[in-house]
N, CA, C and O of each residue as an XYZ file, in Angstrom:
600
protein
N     206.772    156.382    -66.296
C     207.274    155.131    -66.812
C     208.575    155.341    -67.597
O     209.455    154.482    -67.645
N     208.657    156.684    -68.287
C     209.751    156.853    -69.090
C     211.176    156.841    -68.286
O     212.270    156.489    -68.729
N     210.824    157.374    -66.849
C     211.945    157.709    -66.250
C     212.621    156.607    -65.324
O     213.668    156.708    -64.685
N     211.406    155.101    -65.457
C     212.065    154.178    -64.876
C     212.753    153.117    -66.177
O     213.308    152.054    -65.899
N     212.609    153.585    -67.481
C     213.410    153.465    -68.476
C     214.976    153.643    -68.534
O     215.957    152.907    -68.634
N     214.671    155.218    -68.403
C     216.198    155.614    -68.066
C     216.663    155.675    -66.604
O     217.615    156.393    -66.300
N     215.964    154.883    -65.627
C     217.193    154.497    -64.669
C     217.623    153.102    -64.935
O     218.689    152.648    -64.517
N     216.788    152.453    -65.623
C     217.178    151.015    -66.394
C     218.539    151.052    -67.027
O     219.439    150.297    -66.661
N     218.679    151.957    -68.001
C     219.587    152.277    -69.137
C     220.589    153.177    -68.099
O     221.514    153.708    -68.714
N     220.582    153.336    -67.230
C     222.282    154.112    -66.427
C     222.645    153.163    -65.449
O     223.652    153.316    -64.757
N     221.677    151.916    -65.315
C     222.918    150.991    -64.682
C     223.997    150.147    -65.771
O     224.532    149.039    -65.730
N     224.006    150.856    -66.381
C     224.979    150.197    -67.234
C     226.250    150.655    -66.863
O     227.242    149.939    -67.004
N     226.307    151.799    -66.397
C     227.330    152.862    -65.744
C     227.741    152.665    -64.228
O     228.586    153.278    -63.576
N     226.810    151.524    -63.820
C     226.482    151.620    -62.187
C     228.021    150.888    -62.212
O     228.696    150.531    -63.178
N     228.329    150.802    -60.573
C     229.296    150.133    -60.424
C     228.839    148.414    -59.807
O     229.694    147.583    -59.500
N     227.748    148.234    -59.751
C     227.452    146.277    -59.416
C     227.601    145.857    -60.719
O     228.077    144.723    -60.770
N     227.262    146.583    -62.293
C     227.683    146.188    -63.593
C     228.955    146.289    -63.800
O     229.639    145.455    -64.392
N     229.255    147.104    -63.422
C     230.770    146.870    -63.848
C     231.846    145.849    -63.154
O     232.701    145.069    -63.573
N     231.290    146.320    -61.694
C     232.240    145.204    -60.774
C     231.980    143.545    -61.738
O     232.903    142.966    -62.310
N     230.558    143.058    -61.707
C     230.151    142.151    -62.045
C     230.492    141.416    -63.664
O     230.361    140.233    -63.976
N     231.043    142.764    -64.665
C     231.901    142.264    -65.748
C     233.174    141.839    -65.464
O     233.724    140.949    -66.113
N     233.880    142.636    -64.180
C     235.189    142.499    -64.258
C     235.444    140.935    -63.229
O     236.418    140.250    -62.919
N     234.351    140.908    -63.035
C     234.587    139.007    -62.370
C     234.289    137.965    -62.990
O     234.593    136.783    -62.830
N     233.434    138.703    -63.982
C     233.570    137.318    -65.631
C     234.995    136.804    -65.519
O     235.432    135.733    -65.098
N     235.817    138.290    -66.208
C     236.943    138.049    -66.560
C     237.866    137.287    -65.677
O     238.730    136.519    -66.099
N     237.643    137.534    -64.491
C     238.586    136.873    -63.275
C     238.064    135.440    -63.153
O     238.931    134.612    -62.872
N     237.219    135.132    -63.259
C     236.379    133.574    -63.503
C     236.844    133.330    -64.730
O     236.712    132.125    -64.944
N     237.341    133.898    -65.676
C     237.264    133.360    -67.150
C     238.929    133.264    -67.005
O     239.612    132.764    -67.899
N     239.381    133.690    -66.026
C     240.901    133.183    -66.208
C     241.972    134.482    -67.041
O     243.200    134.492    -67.128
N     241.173    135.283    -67.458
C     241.593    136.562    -68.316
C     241.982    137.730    -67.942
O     241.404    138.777    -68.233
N     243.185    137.608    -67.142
C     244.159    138.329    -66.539
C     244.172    139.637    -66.866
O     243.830    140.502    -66.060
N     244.637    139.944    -68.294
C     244.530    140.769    -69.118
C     243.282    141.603    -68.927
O     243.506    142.510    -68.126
N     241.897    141.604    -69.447
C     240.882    142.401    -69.294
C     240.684    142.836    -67.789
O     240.395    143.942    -67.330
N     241.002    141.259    -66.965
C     240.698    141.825    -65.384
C     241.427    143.307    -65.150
O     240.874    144.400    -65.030
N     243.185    142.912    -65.118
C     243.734    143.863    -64.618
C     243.487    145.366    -65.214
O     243.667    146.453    -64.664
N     243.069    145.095    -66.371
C     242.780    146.474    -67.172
C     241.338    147.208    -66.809
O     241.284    148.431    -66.940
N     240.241    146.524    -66.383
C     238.932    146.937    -65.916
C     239.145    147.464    -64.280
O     238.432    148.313    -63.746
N     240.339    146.729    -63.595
C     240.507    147.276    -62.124
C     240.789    148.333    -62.189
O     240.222    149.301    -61.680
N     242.083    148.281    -63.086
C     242.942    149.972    -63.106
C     241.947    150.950    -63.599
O     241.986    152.087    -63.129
N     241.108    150.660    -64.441
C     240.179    151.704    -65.171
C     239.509    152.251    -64.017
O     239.410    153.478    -63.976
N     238.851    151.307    -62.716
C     237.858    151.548    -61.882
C     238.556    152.291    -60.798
O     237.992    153.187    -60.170
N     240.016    151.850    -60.537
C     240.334    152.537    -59.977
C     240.591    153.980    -60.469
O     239.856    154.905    -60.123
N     241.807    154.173    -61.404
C     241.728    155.426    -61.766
C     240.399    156.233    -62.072
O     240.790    157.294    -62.558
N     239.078    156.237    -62.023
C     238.389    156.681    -62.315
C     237.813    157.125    -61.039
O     237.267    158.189    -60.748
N     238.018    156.238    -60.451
C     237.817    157.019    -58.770
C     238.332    158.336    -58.083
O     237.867    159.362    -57.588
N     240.189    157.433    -58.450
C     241.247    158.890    -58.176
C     240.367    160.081    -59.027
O     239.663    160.985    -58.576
N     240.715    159.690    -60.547
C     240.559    161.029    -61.200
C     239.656    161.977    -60.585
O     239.976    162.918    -59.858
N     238.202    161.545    -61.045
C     236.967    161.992    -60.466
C     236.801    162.767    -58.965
O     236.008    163.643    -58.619
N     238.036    161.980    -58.117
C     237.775    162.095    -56.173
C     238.959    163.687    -56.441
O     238.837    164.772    -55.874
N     239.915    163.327    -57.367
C     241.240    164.294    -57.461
C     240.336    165.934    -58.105
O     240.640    167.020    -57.611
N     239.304    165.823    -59.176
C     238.867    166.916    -59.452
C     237.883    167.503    -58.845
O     237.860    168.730    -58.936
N     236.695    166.761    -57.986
C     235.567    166.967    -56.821
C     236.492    167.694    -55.946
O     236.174    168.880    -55.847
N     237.449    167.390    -55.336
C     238.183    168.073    -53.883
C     238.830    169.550    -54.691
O     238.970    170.557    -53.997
N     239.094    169.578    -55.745
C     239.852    170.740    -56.125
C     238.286    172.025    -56.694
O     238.170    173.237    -56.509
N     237.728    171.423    -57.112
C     236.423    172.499    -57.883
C     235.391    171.388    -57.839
O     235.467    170.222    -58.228
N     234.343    172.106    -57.221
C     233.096    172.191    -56.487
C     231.981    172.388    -57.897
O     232.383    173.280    -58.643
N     231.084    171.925    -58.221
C     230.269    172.163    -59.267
C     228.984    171.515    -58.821
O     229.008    170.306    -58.588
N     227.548    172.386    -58.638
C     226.541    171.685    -57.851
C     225.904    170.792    -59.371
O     226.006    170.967    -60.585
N     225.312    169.918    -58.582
C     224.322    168.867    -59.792
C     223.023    170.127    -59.711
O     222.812    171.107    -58.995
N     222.249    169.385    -61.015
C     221.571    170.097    -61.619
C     220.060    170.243    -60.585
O     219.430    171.285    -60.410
N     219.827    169.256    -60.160
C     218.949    169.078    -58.564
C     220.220    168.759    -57.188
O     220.990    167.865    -56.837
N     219.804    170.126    -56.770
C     220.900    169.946    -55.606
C     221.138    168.916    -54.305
O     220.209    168.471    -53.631
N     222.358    168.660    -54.107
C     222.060    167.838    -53.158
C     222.923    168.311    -51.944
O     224.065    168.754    -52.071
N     222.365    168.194    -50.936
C     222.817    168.935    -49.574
C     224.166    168.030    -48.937
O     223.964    166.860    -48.614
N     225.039    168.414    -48.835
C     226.198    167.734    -48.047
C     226.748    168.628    -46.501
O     226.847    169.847    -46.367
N     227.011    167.656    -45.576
C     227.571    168.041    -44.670
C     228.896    167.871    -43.837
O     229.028    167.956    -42.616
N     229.516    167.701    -44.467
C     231.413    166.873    -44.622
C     231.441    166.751    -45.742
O     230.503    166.653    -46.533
N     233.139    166.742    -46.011
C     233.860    166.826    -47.270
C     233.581    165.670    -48.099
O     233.803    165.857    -49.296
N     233.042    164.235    -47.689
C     232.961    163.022    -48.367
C     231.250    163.230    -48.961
O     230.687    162.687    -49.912
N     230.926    163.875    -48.324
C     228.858    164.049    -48.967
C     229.338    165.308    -49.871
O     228.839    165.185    -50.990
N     230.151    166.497    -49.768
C     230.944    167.519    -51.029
C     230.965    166.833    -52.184
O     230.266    167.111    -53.158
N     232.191    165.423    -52.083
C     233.063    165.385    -53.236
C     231.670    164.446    -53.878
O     231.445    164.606    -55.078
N     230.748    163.480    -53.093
C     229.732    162.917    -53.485
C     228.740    163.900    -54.419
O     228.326    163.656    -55.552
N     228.560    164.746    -53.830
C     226.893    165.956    -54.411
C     227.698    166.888    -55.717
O     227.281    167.439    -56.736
N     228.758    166.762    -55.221
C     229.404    167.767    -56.690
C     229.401    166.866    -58.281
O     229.599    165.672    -58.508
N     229.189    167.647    -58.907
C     228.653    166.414    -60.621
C     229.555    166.700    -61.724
O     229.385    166.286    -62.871
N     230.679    167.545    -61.266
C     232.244    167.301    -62.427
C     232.875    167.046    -61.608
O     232.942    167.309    -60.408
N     233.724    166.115    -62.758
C     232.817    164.994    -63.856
C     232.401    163.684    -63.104
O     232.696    163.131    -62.045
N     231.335    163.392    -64.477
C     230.705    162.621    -64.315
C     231.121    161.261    -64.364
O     231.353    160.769    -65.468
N     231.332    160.151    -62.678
C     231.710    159.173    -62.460
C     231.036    158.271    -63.353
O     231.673    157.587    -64.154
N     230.209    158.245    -63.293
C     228.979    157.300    -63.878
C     229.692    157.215    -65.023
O     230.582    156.381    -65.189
N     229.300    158.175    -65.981
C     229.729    158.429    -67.026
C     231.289    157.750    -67.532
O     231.386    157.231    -68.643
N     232.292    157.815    -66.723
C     233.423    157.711    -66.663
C     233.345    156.298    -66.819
O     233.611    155.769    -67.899
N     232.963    155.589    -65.716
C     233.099    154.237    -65.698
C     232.262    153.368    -66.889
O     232.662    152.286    -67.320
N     230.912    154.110    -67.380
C     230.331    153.488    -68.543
C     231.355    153.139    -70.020
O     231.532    152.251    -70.853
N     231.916    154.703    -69.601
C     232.730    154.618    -71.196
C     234.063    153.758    -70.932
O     234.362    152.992    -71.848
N     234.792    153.777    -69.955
C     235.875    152.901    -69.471
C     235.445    151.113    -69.842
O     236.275    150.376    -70.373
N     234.298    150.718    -69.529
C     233.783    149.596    -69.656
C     233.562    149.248    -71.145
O     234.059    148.251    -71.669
N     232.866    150.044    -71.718
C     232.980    150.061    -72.995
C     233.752    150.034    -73.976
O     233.558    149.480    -75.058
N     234.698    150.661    -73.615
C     236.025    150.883    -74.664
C     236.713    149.421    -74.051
O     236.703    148.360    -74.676
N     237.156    149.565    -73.041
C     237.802    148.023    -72.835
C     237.111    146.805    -73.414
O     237.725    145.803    -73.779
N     235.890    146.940    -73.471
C     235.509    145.717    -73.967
C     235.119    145.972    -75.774
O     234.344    145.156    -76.272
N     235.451    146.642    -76.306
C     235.007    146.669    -77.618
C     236.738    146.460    -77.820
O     236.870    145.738    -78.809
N     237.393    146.634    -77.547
C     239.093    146.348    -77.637
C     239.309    145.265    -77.851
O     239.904    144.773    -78.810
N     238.766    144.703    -76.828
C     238.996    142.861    -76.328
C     238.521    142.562    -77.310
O     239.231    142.388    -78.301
N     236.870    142.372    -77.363
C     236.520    141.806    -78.262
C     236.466    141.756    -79.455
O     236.060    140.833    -80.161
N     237.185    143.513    -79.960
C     237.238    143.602    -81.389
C     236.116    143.021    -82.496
O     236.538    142.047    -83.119
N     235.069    143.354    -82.765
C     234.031    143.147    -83.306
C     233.276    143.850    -84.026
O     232.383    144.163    -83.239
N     232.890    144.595    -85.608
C     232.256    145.620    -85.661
C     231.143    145.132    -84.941
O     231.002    145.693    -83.855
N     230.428    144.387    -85.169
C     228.956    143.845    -84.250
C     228.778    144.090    -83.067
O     227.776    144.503    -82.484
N     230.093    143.745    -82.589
C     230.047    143.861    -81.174
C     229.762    145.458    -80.318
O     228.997    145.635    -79.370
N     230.635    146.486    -80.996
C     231.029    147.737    -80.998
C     229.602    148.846    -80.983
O     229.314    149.751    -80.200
N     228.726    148.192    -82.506
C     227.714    148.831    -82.807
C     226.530    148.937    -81.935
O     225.615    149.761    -81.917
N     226.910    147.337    -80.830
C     226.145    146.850    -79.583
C     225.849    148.300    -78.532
O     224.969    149.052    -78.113
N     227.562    147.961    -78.495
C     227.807    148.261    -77.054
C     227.833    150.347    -76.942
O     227.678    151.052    -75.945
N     228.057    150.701    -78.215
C     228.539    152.293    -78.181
C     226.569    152.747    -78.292
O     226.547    153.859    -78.820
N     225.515    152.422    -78.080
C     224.427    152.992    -78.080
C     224.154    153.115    -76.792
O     223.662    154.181    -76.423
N     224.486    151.741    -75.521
C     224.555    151.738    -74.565
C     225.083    152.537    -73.742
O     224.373    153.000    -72.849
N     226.574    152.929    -73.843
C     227.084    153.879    -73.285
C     227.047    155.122    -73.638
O     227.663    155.811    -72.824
N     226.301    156.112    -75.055
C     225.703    156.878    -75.069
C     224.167    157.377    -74.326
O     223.878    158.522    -73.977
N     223.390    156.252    -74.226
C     222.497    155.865    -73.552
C     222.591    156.228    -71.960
O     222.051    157.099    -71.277
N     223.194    155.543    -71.771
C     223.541    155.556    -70.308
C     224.217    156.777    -69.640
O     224.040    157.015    -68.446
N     225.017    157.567    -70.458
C     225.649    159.242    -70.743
C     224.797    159.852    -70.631
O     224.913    160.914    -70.020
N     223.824    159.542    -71.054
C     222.372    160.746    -71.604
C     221.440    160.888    -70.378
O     220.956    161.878    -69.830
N     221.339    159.359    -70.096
C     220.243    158.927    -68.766
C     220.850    160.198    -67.390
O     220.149    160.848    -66.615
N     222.151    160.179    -67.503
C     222.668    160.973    -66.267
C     221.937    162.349    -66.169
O     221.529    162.960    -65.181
N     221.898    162.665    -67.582
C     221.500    164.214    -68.261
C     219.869    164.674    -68.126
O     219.434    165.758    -67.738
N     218.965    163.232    -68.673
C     217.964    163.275    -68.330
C     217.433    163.320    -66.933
O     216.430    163.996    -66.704
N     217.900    162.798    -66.190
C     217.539    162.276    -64.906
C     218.104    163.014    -64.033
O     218.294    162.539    -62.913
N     218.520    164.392    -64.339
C     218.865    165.313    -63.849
C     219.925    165.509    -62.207
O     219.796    166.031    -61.099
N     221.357    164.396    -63.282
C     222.031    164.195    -61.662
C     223.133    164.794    -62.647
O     224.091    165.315    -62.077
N     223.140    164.797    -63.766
C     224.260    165.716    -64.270
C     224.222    166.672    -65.261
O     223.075    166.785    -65.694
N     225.159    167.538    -65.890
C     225.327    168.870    -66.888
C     225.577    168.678    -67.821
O     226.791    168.858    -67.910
N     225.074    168.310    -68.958
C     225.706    168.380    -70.253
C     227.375    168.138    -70.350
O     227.957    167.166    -70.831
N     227.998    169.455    -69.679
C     229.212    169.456    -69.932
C     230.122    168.753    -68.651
O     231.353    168.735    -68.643
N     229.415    168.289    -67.778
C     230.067    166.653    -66.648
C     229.658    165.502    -67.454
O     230.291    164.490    -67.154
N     228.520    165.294    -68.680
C     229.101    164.393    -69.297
C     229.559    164.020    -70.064
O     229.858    162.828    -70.119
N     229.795    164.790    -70.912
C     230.900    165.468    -71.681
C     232.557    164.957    -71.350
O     233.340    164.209    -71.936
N     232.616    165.692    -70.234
C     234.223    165.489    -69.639
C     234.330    163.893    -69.170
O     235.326    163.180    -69.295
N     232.871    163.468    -68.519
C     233.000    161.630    -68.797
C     233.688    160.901    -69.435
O     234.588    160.099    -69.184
N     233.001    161.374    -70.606
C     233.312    161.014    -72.009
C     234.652    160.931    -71.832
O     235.180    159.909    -71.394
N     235.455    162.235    -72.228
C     236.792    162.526    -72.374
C     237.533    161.274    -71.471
O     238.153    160.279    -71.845
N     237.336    161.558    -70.710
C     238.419    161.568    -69.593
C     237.688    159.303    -69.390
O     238.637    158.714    -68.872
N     236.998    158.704    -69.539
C     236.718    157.646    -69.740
C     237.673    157.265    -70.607
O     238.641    156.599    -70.241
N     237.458    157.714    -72.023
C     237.785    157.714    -73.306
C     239.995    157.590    -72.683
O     240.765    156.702    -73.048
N     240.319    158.691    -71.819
C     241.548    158.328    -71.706
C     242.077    157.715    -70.755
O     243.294    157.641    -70.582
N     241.070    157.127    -69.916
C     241.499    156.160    -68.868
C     241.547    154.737    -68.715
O     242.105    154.155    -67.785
N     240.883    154.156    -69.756
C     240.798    153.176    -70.715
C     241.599    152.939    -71.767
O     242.014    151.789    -71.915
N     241.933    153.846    -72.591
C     243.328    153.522    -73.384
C     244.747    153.455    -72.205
O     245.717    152.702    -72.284
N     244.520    154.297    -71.351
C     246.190    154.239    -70.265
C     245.797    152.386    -69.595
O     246.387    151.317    -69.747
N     244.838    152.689    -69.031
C     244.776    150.999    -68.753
C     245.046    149.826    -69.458
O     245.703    148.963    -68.876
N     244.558    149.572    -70.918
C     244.628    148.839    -71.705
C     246.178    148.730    -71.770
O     246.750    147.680    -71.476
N     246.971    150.076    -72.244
C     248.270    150.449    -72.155
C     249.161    149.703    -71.621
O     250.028    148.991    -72.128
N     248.738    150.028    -70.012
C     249.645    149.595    -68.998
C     249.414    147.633    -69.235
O     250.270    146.754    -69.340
N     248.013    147.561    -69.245
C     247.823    145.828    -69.177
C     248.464    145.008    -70.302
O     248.703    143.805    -70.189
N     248.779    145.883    -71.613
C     249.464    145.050    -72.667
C     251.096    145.218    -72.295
O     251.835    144.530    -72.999
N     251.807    146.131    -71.171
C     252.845    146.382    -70.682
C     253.423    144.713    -69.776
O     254.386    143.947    -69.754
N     252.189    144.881    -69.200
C     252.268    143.794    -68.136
C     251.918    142.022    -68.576
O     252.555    141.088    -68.088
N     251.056    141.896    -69.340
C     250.527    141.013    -69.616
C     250.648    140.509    -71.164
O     250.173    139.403    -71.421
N     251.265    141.272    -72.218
C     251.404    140.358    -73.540
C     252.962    140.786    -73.873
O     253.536    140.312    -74.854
């Protein structure tokens, strides 16, 4: 039961949650967060697809691939999931600027970091580099969207 807990708590990281925030924003008319949640999703793809093809790192329960696209899939640095949780997060504690809001949302995406760890699809240190590398793909987005948009 515990472990259908924490697959509860890592769709927060999934991508139907995230897609599904970033069409609030496009329904809500909010240009700004949209374009900044795309670029995040995208760059997080590149990044992630750019370091899988260069270094190979097996997940912690292995998973068998047979072409380069089931490789860059089964390899677990870094951690996409991870990436996109914290990308989502930081963009939206920005926007909304809120301590309330913040105190919400940063248990979740630790949560959801951890679930990867527990649930044995990633390494400590793939989510770790999540972290990081979330943490700076989300400020370049935000970046670029206050470039474009205010």
């Amino acid at each position: 039961m515990l472990d259908e807990v924490w697959q509860d708590i890592k769709a927060f990281g999934g991508l139907p949650f995230y897609l599904i925030i970033t069409l609030v924003f496009l329904i809500m008319y909010d240009y700004y967060v949209f374009f900044a949640l795309v670029l995040g999703l995208i760059l997080s793809y590149v990044v992630t697809i750019g370091i899988r093809l260069v270094y190979f790192k097996q997940r912690p329960q292995k998973v068998k691939y047979k072409n380069l696209i089931q490789k860059v899939d089964a390899s677990s640095f870094p951690s996409l999931h991870t990436i996109r949780v914290v990308v989502l997060g930081l963009i939206l504690m920005v926007v909304v600027s809120r301590p309330l809001f913040s105190l919400l949302v940063i248990p979740f995406v630790l949560l959801s970091a951890y679930a990867r760890v527990k649930l044995k699809r990633h390494h400590l240190s793939d989510v770790i580099a999540g972290i990081f590398l979330g943490v700076v793909i989300a400020l370049f987005s935000l970046w670029i969207s206050n470039i474009l948009f205010l």
